[in-house]
C-alpha positions as a Python dict, from the first residue, in 0.01 Angstrom:
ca = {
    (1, 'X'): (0, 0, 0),
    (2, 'X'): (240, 286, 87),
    (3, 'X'): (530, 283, 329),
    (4, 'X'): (374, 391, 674),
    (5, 'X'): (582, 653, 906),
    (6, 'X'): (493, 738, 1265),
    (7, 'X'): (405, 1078, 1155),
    (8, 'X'): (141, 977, 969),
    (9, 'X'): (-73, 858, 1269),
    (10, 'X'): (-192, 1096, 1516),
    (11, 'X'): (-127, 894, 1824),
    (12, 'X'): (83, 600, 1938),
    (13, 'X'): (-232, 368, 1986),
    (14, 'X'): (-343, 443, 1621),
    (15, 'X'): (45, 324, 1490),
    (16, 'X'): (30, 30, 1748),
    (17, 'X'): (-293, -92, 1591),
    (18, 'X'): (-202, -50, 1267),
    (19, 'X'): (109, -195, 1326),
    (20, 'X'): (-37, -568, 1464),
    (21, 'X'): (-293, -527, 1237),
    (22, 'X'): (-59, -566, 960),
    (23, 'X'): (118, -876, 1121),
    (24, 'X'): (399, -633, 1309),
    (25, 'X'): (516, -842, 1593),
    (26, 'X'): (931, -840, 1731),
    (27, 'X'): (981, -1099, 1463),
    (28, 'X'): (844, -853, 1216),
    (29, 'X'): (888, -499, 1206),
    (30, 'X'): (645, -406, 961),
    (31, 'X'): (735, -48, 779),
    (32, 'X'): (1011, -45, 1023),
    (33, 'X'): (786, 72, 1262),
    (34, 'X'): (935, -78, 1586),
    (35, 'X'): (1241, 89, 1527),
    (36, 'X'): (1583, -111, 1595),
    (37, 'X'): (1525, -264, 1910),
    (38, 'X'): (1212, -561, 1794),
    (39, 'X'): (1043, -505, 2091),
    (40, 'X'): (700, -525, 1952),
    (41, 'X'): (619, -177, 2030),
    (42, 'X'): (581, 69, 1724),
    (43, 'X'): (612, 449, 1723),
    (44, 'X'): (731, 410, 2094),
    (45, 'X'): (928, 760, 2128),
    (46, 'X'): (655, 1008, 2000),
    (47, 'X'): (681, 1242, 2271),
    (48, 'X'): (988, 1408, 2100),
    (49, 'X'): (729, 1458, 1790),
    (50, 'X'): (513, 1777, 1801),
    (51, 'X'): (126, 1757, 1764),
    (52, 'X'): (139, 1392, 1888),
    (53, 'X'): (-136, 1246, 2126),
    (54, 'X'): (79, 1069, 2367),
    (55, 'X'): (-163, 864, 2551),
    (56, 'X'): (13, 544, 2560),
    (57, 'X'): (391, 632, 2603),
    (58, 'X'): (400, 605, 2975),
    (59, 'X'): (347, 245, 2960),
    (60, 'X'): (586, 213, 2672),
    (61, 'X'): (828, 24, 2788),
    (62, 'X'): (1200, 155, 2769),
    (63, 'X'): (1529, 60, 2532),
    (64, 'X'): (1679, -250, 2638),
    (65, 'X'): (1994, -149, 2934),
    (66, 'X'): (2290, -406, 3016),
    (67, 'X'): (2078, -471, 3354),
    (68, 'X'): (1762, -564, 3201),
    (69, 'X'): (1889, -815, 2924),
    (70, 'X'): (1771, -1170, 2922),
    (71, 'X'): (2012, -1470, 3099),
    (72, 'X'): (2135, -1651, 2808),
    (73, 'X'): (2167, -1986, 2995),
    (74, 'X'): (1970, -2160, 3296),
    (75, 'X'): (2130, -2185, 3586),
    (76, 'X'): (2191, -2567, 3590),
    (77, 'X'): (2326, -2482, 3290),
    (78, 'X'): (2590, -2201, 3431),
    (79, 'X'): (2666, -2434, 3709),
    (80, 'X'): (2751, -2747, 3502),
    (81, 'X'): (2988, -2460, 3293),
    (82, 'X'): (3118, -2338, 3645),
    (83, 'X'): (3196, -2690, 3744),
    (84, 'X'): (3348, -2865, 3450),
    (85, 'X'): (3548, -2531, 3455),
    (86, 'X'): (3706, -2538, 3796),
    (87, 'X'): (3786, -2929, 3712),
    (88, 'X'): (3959, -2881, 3419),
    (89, 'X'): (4162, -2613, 3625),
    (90, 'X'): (4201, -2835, 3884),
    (91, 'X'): (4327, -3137, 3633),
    (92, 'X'): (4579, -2858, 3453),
    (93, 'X'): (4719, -2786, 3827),
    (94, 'X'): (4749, -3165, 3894),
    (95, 'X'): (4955, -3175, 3536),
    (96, 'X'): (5178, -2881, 3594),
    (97, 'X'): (5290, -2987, 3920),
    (98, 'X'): (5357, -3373, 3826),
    (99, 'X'): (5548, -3265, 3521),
    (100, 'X'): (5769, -2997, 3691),
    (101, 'X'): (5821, -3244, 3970),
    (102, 'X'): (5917, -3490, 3748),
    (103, 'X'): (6151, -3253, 3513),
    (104, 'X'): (6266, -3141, 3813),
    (105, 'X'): (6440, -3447, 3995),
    (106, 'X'): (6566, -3551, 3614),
    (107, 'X'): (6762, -3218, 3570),
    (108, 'X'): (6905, -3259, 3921),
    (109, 'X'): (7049, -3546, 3855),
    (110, 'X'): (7230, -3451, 3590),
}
């Protein structure tokens, strides 16, 4: 079977199909159709291509921005962080104090 481009389908729905009908999925990018970002999505910028039917592009969905990326932790999860955080800072305050206290008065008296 030869390598597949997007230019050799005539629309986004025929390179989509193909695509899933070939096991493409974001897990697999078959022919490297899905580009870099593994979204799933194959041929999903063929507007910039002449003589393509672009049917489908408005509901492609677009790259991946800073705003729209996935939370990497629940937030019990960032709250248990947030917490064991601020009481390890609290414990380090606690230390620093006791320990220049106690420096403190011994240097004083000598």
């Amino acid at each position: 079977m030869a390598d597949k481009d997007c230019k050799d389908f005539s629309s986004h729905d025929a390179a989509q199909a193909w695509f899933i009908a070939h096991g493409g999925s974001p897990t697999n990018n078959v022919d490297r159709l899905d580009g870099n970002d593994h979204d799933g999505i194959a041929c999903e910028y063929p507007a910039s291509w002449p003589g393509w039917a672009t049917a489908s592009t408005a509901t492609t969905a677009p790259p991946a921005t800073p705003d729209t990326l996935a939370t990497t932790g629940s937030p019990a999860e960032m709250s248990a962080f947030a917490g064991s955080t601020l009481l390890l800072a609290g414990v380090l305050i606690v230390y620093a104090f006791r320990y220049r206290g106690k420096h403190a008065a011994s240097n004083s008296k000598g």
